[in-house]
C-alpha positions in Angstrom: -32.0 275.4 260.4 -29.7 278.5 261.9 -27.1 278.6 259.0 -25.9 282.0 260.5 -22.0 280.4 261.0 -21.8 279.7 257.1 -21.0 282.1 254.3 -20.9 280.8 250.4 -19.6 283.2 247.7 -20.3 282.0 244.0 -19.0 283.9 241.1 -17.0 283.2 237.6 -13.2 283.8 237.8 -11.8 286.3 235.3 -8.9 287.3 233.1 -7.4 289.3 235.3 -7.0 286.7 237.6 -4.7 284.7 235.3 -1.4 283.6 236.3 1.8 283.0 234.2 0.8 280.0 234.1 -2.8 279.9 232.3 -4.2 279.4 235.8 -6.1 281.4 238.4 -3.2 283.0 240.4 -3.0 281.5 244.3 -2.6 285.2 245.5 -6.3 286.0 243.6 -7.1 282.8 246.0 -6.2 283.8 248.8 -8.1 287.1 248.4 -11.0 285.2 247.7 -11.0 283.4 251.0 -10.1 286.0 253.2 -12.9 288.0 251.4 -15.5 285.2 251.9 -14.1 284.4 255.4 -14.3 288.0 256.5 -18.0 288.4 255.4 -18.3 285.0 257.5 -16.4 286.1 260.7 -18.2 289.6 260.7 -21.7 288.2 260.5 -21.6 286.0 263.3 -19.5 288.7 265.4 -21.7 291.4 264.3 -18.8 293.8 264.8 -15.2 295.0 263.0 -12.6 291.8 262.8 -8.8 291.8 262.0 -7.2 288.4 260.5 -4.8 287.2 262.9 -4.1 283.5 261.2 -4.3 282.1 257.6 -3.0 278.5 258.1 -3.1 275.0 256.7 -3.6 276.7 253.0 -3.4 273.8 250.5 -4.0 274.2 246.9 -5.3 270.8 245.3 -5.6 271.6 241.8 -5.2 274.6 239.3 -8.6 276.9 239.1 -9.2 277.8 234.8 -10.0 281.5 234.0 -13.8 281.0 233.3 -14.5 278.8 236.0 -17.8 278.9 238.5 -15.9 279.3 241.7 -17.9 278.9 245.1 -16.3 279.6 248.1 -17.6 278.1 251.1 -17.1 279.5 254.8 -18.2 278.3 258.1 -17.1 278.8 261.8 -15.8 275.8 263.4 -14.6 277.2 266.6 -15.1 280.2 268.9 -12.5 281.6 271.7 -13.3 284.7 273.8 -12.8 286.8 270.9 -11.6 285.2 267.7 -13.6 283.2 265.2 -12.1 280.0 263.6 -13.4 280.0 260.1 -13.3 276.8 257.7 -12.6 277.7 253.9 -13.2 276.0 251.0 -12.6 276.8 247.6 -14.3 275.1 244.8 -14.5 275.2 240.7 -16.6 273.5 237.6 -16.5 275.1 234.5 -20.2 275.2 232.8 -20.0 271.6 230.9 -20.1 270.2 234.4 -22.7 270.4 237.6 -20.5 269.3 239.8 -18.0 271.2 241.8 -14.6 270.5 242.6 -12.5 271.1 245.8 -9.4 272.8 244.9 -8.1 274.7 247.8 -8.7 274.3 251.6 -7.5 276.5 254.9 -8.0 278.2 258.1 -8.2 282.1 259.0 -8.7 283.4 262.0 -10.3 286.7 263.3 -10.7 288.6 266.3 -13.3 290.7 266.7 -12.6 294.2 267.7 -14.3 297.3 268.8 -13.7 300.7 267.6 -10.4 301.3 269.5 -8.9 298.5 267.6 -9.3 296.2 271.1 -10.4 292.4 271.3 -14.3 292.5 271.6 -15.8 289.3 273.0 -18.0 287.2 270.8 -21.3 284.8 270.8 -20.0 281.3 271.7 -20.2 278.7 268.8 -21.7 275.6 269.6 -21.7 272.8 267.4 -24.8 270.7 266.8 -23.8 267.7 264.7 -21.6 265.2 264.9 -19.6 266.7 261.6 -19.9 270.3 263.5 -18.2 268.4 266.9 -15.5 266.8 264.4 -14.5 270.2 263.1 -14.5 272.1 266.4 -11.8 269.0 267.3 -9.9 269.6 264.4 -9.7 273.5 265.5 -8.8 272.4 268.5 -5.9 270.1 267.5 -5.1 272.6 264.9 -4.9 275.6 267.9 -2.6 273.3 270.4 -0.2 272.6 267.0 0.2 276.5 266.2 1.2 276.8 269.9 3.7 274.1 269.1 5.3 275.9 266.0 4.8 279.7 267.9 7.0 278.4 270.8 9.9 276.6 267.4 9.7 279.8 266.2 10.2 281.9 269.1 14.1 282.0 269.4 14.0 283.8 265.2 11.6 287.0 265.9 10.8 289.5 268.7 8.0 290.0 270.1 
Protein backbone atom coordinates (compact mmCIF):
# COMPACT_ATOMS: atom_id res chain seq x y z
CA UNK A 1 0.00 0.00 0.00
CA UNK A 2 1.51 3.52 -1.32
CA UNK A 3 1.37 5.37 2.11
CA UNK A 4 3.61 8.19 0.40
CA UNK A 5 0.61 11.09 1.22
CA UNK A 6 0.86 10.23 5.12
CA UNK A 7 3.40 11.48 7.65
CA UNK A 8 3.20 10.40 11.50
CA UNK A 9 5.55 12.08 14.08
CA UNK A 10 5.64 10.32 17.61
CA UNK A 11 7.61 11.69 20.38
CA UNK A 12 7.16 12.66 24.32
CA UNK A 13 6.23 16.27 25.08
CA UNK A 14 8.63 18.16 27.42
CA UNK A 15 8.98 20.75 30.06
CA UNK A 16 9.65 23.38 28.11
CA UNK A 17 6.63 23.01 26.45
CA UNK A 18 4.48 23.76 29.50
CA UNK A 19 2.06 26.50 29.64
CA UNK A 20 0.83 28.73 32.53
CA UNK A 21 -1.44 26.53 32.82
CA UNK A 22 0.32 22.97 33.65
CA UNK A 23 -0.48 22.09 30.05
CA UNK A 24 1.31 21.74 26.78
CA UNK A 25 1.09 25.36 25.31
CA UNK A 26 -1.30 25.53 21.89
CA UNK A 27 1.62 27.67 20.33
CA UNK A 28 4.14 24.34 21.02
CA UNK A 29 0.95 22.72 19.00
CA UNK A 30 0.82 24.42 16.43
CA UNK A 31 4.57 24.08 15.84
CA UNK A 32 4.15 20.61 15.98
CA UNK A 33 1.75 20.37 13.10
CA UNK A 34 3.14 22.66 10.84
CA UNK A 35 6.46 20.68 11.52
CA UNK A 36 4.74 17.27 10.86
CA UNK A 37 2.62 18.76 8.01
CA UNK A 38 5.65 20.34 6.30
CA UNK A 39 7.60 17.05 6.29
CA UNK A 40 4.22 15.72 4.85
CA UNK A 41 3.69 18.39 2.09
CA UNK A 42 7.50 18.28 1.00
CA UNK A 43 7.55 14.50 0.55
CA UNK A 44 4.83 14.24 -1.78
CA UNK A 45 5.95 17.59 -3.67
CA UNK A 46 9.45 16.49 -3.62
CA UNK A 47 10.41 20.17 -3.74
CA UNK A 48 10.59 23.59 -1.23
CA UNK A 49 6.81 24.52 0.18
CA UNK A 50 5.59 27.76 1.91
CA UNK A 51 2.38 27.56 4.25
CA UNK A 52 -0.26 29.60 2.81
CA UNK A 53 -3.31 28.38 5.19
CA UNK A 54 -3.58 26.93 8.82
CA UNK A 55 -7.43 26.73 9.24
CA UNK A 56 -10.21 24.89 11.18
CA UNK A 57 -7.53 24.48 14.31
CA UNK A 58 -9.51 23.05 17.19
CA UNK A 59 -8.13 22.07 20.34
CA UNK A 60 -10.19 19.17 22.12
CA UNK A 61 -8.49 18.69 25.20
CA UNK A 62 -5.33 19.84 27.18
CA UNK A 63 -1.94 17.71 26.13
CA UNK A 64 0.14 16.86 29.96
CA UNK A 65 3.98 17.52 29.85
CA UNK A 66 5.04 13.80 29.61
CA UNK A 67 2.71 12.74 27.30
CA UNK A 68 3.35 10.30 24.01
CA UNK A 69 2.24 12.65 21.37
CA UNK A 70 1.73 11.28 17.67
CA UNK A 71 1.03 13.62 15.11
CA UNK A 72 -0.64 12.27 12.15
CA UNK A 73 -0.53 14.00 8.54
CA UNK A 74 -1.95 13.04 5.37
CA UNK A 75 -2.84 14.90 2.03
CA UNK A 76 -6.46 15.04 1.34
CA UNK A 77 -6.42 17.29 -1.65
CA UNK A 78 -4.11 18.50 -4.47
CA UNK A 79 -4.57 21.88 -6.63
CA UNK A 80 -2.06 22.81 -9.38
CA UNK A 81 0.39 23.65 -6.80
CA UNK A 82 -0.72 23.53 -3.22
CA UNK A 83 -1.14 20.49 -0.98
CA UNK A 84 -4.06 20.16 1.43
CA UNK A 85 -2.72 18.38 4.43
CA UNK A 86 -5.05 16.76 7.24
CA UNK A 87 -3.53 17.08 10.88
CA UNK A 88 -4.11 15.29 13.73
CA UNK A 89 -2.73 15.57 16.99
CA UNK A 90 -2.88 12.90 19.53
CA UNK A 91 -1.67 12.01 23.36
CA UNK A 92 -1.66 8.91 26.02
CA UNK A 93 0.50 9.08 28.72
CA UNK A 94 2.40 5.61 29.41
CA UNK A 95 -0.41 3.91 31.84
CA UNK A 96 -2.56 3.87 28.66
CA UNK A 97 -2.20 2.20 24.91
CA UNK A 98 -4.52 4.11 23.58
CA UNK A 99 -4.22 7.46 22.07
CA UNK A 100 -6.38 10.33 22.26
CA UNK A 101 -7.35 12.97 19.67
CA UNK A 102 -6.77 16.34 21.12
CA UNK A 103 -6.37 18.77 18.37
CA UNK A 104 -7.41 18.68 14.63
CA UNK A 105 -6.70 21.29 11.49
CA UNK A 106 -5.83 22.15 7.98
CA UNK A 107 -2.56 23.72 6.46
CA UNK A 108 -1.93 24.30 3.28
CA UNK A 109 1.29 24.58 1.07
CA UNK A 110 2.41 25.48 -2.21
CA UNK A 111 5.14 24.11 -3.56
CA UNK A 112 7.75 26.43 -4.90
CA UNK A 113 10.82 26.43 -6.91
CA UNK A 114 13.95 28.14 -6.16
CA UNK A 115 12.84 31.65 -7.17
CA UNK A 116 10.20 31.46 -4.54
CA UNK A 117 7.42 30.76 -7.58
CA UNK A 118 4.42 28.20 -7.46
CA UNK A 119 5.88 24.87 -8.84
CA UNK A 120 3.19 22.48 -9.99
CA UNK A 121 2.73 19.21 -8.11
CA UNK A 122 1.77 15.28 -8.56
CA UNK A 123 -2.12 15.11 -8.54
CA UNK A 124 -3.55 13.34 -5.41
CA UNK A 125 -6.02 10.84 -6.08
CA UNK A 126 -7.88 9.25 -3.55
CA UNK A 127 -8.52 5.50 -3.44
CA UNK A 128 -11.05 4.74 -0.68
CA UNK A 129 -14.17 5.75 0.08
CA UNK A 130 -12.66 7.58 3.51
CA UNK A 131 -9.88 9.10 1.06
CA UNK A 132 -13.07 10.41 -1.43
CA UNK A 133 -14.80 11.74 1.83
CA UNK A 134 -11.85 13.80 2.82
CA UNK A 135 -10.97 15.17 -0.59
CA UNK A 136 -14.95 16.49 -0.22
CA UNK A 137 -14.44 17.95 2.94
CA UNK A 138 -11.29 19.92 1.32
CA UNK A 139 -13.40 20.82 -1.16
CA UNK A 140 -16.23 22.27 0.92
CA UNK A 141 -13.66 23.57 3.22
CA UNK A 142 -11.80 25.48 -0.05
CA UNK A 143 -15.32 27.02 -1.45
CA UNK A 144 -16.04 28.25 2.53
CA UNK A 145 -12.46 30.15 2.73
CA UNK A 146 -13.48 31.74 -0.57
CA UNK A 147 -16.68 32.70 1.24
CA UNK A 148 -14.83 34.39 4.37
CA UNK A 149 -11.77 35.89 1.77
CA UNK A 150 -14.41 37.78 -0.22
CA UNK A 151 -16.26 39.04 4.11
CA UNK A 152 -13.02 39.92 4.71
CA UNK A 153 -12.07 41.79 1.76
CA UNK A 154 -13.53 45.39 2.42
CA UNK A 155 -10.82 45.28 6.15
CA UNK A 156 -7.25 44.58 4.34
CA UNK A 157 -5.42 45.43 0.99
CA UNK A 158 -4.28 43.37 -1.11
Amino acid sequence: MDTSHKTSFQFISEPSDINFGGKVHGGVVMKWIDQAAYTCARTWSESYCVTVYVGGIRFYKPINIGDVIKVECAVIYTGSSSIHIMVEVYSRDFGHKEFEKKTHCIIIFVSVDENGNPKKVKPWVPQTDQEKKLEEYATRLKSLREDIHNEMKPFFNE
